[in-house]
BALO-617445 format. One record per residue (C-alpha): x, y, z; residue in one letter. Coordinates in Angstrom, 3 decimals, padded with zeros to 6 digits, m for minus. Each point is the difference from the previous one (the first is absolute). Example, Ala and Ser with C-alpha at 12.3 -4.5 7.8 and 13.67 -1.06 7.14 Angstrom:
2
xx, yy, zz, residuo
012.300, m004.500, 007.800, a
001.370, 003.440, m000.660, s
***
This chain:
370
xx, yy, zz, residuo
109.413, 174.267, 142.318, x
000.397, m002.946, m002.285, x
001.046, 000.475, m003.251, x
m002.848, m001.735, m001.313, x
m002.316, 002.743, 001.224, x
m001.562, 002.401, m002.521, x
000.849, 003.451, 000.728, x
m003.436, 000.934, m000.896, x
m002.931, m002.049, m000.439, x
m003.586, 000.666, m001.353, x
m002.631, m002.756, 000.689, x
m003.296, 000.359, m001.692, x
m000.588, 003.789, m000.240, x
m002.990, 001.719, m001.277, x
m001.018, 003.044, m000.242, x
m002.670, 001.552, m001.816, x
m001.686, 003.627, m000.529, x
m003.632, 000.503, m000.832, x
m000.627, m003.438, 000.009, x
002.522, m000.852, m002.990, x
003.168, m002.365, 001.584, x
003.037, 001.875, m001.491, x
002.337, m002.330, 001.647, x
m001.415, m003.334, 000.049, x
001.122, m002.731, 002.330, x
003.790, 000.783, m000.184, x
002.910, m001.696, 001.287, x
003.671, m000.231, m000.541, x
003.419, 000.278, 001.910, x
003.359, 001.867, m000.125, x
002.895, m001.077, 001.087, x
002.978, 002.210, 001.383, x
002.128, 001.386, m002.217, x
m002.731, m001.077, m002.899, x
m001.193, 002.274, m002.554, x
m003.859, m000.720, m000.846, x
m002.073, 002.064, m002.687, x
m003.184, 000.388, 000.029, x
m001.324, 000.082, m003.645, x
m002.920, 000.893, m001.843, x
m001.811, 002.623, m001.724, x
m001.643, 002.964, 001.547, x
m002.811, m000.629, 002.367, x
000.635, m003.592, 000.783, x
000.488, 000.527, 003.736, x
004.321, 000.359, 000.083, x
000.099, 003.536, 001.982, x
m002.934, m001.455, 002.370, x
001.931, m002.725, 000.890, x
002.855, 002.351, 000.896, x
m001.690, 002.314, 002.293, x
m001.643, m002.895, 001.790, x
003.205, m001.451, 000.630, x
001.262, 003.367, 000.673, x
m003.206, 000.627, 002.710, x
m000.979, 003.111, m001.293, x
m002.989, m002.092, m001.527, x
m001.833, m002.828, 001.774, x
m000.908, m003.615, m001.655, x
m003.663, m001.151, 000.202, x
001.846, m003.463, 000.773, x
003.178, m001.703, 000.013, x
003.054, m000.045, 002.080, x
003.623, 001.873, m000.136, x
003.212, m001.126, 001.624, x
003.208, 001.518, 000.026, x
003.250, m002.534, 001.076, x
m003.482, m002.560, 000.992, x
m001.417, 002.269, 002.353, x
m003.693, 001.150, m000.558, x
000.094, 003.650, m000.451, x
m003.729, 000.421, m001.422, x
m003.270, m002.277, m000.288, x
m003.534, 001.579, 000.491, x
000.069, 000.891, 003.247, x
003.827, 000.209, 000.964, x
002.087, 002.703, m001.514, x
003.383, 000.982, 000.363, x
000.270, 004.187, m001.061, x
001.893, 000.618, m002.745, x
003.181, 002.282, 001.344, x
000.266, m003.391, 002.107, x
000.178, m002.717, m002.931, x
003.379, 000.855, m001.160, x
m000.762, 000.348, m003.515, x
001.362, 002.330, m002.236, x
m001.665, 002.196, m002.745, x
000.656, 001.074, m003.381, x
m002.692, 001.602, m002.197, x
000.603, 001.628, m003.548, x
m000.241, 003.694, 000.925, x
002.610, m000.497, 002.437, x
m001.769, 002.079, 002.288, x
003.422, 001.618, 001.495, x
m000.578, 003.383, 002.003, x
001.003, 002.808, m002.056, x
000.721, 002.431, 003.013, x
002.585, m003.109, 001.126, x
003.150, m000.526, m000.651, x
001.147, m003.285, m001.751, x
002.110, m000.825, 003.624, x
m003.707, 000.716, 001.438, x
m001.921, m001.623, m002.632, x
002.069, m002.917, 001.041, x
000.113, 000.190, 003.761, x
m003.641, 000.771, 000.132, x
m000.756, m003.682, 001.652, x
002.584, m000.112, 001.876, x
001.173, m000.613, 003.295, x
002.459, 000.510, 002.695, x
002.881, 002.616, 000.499, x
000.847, 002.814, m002.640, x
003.125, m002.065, m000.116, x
m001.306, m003.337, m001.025, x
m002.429, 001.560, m002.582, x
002.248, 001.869, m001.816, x
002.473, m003.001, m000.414, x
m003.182, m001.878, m001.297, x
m001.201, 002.808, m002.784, x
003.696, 000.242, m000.668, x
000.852, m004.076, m000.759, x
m003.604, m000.064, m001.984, x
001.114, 002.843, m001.857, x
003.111, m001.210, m001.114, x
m001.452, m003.041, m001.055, x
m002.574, 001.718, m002.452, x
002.889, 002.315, m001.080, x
m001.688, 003.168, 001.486, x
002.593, 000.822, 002.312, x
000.610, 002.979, m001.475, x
m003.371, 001.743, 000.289, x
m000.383, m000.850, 003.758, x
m000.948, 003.709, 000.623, x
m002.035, 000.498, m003.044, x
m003.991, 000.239, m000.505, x
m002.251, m002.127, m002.160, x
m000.682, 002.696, m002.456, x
004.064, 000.137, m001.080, x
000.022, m003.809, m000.524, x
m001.395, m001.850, m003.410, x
m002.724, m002.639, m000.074, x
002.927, m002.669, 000.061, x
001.180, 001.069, 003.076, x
m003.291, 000.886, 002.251, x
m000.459, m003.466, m000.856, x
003.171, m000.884, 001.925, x
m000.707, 002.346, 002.934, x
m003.168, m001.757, 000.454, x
001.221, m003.350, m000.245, x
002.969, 000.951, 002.666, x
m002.919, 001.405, 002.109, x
m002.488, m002.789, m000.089, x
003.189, m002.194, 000.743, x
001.295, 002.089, 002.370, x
m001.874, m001.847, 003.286, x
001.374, m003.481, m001.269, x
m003.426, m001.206, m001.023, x
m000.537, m003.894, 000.161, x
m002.568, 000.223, m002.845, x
000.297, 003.336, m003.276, x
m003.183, 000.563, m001.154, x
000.393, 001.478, m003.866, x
m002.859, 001.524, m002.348, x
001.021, 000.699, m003.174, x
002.785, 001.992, 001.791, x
001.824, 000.421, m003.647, x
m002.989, 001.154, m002.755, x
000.596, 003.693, 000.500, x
004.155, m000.567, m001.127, x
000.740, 000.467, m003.996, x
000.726, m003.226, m001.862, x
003.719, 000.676, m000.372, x
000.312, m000.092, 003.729, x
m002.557, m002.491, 001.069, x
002.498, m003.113, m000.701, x
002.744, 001.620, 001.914, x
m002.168, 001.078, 003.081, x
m001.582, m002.842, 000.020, x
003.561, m002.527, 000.268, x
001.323, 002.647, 002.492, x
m002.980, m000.369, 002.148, x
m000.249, m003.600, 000.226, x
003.833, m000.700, 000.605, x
m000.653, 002.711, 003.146, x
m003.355, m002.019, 001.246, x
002.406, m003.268, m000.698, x
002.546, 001.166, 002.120, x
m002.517, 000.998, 002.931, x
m001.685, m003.503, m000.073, x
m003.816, 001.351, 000.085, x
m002.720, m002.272, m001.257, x
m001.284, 002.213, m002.929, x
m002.995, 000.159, m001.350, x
m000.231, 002.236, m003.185, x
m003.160, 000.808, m001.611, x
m000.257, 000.295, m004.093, x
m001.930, 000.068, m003.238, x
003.248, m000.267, m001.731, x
000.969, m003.536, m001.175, x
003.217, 001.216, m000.685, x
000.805, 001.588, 003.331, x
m001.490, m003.490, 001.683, x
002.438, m002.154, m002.142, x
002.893, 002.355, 000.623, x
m000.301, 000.044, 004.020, x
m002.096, m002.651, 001.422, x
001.509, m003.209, 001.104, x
m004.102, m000.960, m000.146, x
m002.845, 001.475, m001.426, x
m003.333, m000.559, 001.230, x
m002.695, 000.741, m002.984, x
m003.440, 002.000, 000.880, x
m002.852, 000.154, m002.065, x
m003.520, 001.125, 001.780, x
001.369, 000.329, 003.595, x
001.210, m003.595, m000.130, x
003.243, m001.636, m000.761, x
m000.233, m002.341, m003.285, x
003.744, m001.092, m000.181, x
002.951, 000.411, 002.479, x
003.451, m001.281, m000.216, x
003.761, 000.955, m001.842, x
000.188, 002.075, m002.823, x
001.205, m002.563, m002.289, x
m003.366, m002.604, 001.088, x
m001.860, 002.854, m000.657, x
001.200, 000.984, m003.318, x
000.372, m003.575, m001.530, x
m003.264, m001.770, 001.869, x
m002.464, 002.705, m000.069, x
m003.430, m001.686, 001.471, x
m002.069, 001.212, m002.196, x
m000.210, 002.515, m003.189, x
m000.845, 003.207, 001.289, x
003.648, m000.472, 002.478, x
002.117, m001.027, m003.215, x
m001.330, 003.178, m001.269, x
000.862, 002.495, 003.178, x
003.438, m001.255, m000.567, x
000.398, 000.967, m004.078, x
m001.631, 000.294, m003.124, x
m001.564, m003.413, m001.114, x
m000.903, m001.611, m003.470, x
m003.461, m002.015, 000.528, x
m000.621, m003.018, m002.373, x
m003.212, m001.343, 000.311, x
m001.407, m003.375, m000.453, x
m002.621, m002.354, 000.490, x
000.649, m003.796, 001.880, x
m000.573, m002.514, m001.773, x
001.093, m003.580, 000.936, x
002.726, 000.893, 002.624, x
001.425, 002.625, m002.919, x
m000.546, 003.208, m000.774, x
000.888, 000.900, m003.980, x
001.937, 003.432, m000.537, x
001.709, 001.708, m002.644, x
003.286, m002.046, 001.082, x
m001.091, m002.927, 000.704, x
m002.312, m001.860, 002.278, x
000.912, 000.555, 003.531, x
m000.750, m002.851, 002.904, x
m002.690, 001.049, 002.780, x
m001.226, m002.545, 001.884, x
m001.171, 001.839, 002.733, x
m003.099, 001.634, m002.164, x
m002.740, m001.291, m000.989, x
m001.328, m000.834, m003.250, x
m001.313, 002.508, m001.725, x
001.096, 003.173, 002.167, x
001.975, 003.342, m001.317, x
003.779, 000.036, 001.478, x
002.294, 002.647, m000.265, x
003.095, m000.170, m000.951, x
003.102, 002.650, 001.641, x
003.443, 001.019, m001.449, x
001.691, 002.722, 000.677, x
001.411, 001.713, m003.065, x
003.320, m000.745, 000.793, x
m000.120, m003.548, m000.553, x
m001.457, 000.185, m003.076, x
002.553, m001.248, m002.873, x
000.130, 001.904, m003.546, x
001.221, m001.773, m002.930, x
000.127, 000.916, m003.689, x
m002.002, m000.693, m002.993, x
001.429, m002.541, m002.216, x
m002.175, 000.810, m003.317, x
m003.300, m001.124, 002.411, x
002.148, m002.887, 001.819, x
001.033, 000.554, 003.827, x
002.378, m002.073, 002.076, x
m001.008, m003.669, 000.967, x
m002.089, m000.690, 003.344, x
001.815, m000.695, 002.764, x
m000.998, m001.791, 003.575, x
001.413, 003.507, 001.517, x
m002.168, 002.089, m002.195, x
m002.383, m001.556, m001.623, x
m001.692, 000.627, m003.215, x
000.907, 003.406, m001.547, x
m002.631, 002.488, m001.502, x
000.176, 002.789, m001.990, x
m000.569, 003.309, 000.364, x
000.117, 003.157, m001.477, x
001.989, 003.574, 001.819, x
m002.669, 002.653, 000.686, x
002.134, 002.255, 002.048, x
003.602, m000.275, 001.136, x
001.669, 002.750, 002.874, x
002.989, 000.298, 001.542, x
m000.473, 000.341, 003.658, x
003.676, 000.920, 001.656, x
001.635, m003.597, 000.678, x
m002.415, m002.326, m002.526, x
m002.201, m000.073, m002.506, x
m003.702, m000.632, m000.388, x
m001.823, m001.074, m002.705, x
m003.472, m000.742, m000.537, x
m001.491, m002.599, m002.306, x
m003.295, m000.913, m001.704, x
m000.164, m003.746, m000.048, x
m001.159, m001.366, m003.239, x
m001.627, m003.000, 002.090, x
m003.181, 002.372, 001.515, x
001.273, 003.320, m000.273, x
000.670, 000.541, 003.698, x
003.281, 002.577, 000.785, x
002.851, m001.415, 001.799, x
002.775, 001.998, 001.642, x
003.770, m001.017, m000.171, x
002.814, 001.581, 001.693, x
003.649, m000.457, m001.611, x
003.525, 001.320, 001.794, x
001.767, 002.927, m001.604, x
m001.709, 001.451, m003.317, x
m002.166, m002.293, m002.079, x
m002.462, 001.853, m002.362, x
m001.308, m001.783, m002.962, x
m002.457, 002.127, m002.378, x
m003.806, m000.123, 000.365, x
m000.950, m003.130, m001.821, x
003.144, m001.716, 000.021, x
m001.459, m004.102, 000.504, x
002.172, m001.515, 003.142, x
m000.592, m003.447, 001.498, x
m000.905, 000.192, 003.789, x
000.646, m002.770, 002.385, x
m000.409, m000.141, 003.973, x
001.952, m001.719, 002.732, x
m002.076, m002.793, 001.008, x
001.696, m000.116, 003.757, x
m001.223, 003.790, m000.038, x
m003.778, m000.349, m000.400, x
m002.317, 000.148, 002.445, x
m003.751, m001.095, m000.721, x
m002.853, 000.983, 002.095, x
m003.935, m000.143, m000.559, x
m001.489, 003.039, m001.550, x
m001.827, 002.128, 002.018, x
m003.595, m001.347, 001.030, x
001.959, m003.308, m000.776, x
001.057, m000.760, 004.163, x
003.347, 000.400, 002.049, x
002.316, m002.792, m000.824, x
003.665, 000.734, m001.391, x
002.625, m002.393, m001.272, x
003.185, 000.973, m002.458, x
m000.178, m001.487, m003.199, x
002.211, m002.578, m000.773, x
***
């Protein structure tokens, strides 16, 4: 196989239920050894895709190939025990009268010999060696996780199927069991393909993410393109919380509370939105109703007044009633920063860090302020 061949790719898939398409025209690839996350909210067509590729759902079109070999279309299917593709769900699903050396060896085959040295090396490597002989109900949530994992890997799947196989751990352990498992599916050299509301959990694993919204798939591509280009509001928004500026084109510009912005892709006339993120919004003091000077960086500065200021764990955030319209913007500081209600500040906001798009009812087009 070349190495330019996807592990797994999905060309054009559709499938729909009572008429509505809850995955819409659908394509992407995986390569080996590549992490992909599907990501969106509930209901836009991620777990469909997964047991379509898995077979134990059919497509109403499209095409699957594993390593370029068709292994489904509408008329040719390859079973599912046959596709090697491994599954993880979130219940785990492990046999409680098992134990975790049978949990693991379940799939297996071959001599009593060669699948005990298997359950035994997969073991070790999720640090379960110790409870070979135990059962599922003497192991915590952390660790079913691993048995599963070592079981779904235990075949030596080309392609690991994952839905939301970590949202029934605690928080304290989810960021530890979620490293572990991806250093053990790195080591194996699967093509993975993890489903996910969580932005978080998308950021933290996936080499690329692949956004759904409505069965289809609006953006695809690293983390970091994802993050810092969105395509369009509603994706800058999946990915954090977002202050909105709105404005109205006029003449190529569009005239905010810091300063007139450039938009020449809008037309005269029509509402744009403005994004930033709270975290690149600037705070400056009040010098006796005087902020700092404008800058090319930042712009014009406006003032504000604190509504509401909390301490959140690692940062700040503090909320602010601009004195321009009234509208509340958010602003998160490192480390503890909490000025009294009513306290005027001076806001500014990182020019390179904006992002305009038209309002809604306004059309599609995107393009980061300059």
């Amino acid at each position: 196989m070349s190495t330019t061949t996807p592990r797994l790719e999905i060309r054009n898939i559709t499938r729909a239920f009572d008429g509505r398409r809850v995955v819409d025209d659908v394509s992407f690839k995986v390569m080996p050894g590549q992490v992909t996350c599907l990501l969106g909210p509930s209901g836009c067509g991620k777990s469909t895709t997964l047991r379509v590729i898995a077979g134990v759902d059919m497509q109403d079109t499209g095409e699957i190939y594993i390593d370029g070999k068709l292994i489904c279309d509408t008329v040719f299917r390859v079973p599912p025990e046959r596709r090697s593709v491994g599954l993880m769900f979130q219940d785990f699903a492990l046999f409680p009268h098992l134990s975790v050396a049978e949990n693991v060896a379940f799939g297996l085959s071959g001599s009593r010999a060669e699948k005990r040295a298997r359950v035994e090396e997969l073991l070790r490597r999720v640090d379960l060696g110790r409870y070979i002989d135990d059962y599922p109900h003497q192991l915590s949530g952390g660790e079913q996780q691993r048995v599963a994992l070592a079981r779904a890997l235990a075949p030596r799947p080309k392609i690991m199927l994952m839905d939301e196989p970590f949202s029934g751990l605690d928080n304290r352990l989810r960021d530890e069991i979620r490293d572990e498992t991806l250093r053990v599916l790195k080591e194996e050299g699967a093509a993975v393909l993890l489903v996910t509301h969580e932005p978080d959990e998308a950021m933290r694993m996936a080499d690329e993410i692949a956004l759904m919204r409505r069965g289809r798939i609006v953006q695809q591509g690293a983390p970091y393109n994802l993050y810092n280009a969105p395509v369009d509001r509603a994706a800058a928004a999946f990915f954090s919380d977002i202050n909105v500026i709105r404005g109205k084109v006029q003449g190529l510009l569009t005239e905010t509370p810091f300063g007139q912005f450039l938009t020449p892709a809008m037309p005269d006339g029509s509402e744009v939105d403005i994004i930033i993120r709270p975290q690149h919004v600037k705070i400056d003091f009040d010098r006796n109703g005087r902020g700092p000077n404008p800058t090319p960086e930042d712009g014009v500065p406006a003032r504000a007044v604190v509504e509401r200021a909390r301490f959140m764990g690692s940062e700040s955030l503090v909320e602010f009633r601009m004195d321009y319209d009234g509208t509340v913007l958010k602003a998160t500081v490192p480390a503890v920063f909490l000025p009294k209600p009513g306290t005027p500040m001076w806001l500014m906001i990182r020019r390179d860090r904006c992002f305009v798009f038209p309002s809604p009812g306004q059309g599609r087009a995107a393009q980061v302020a300059g």
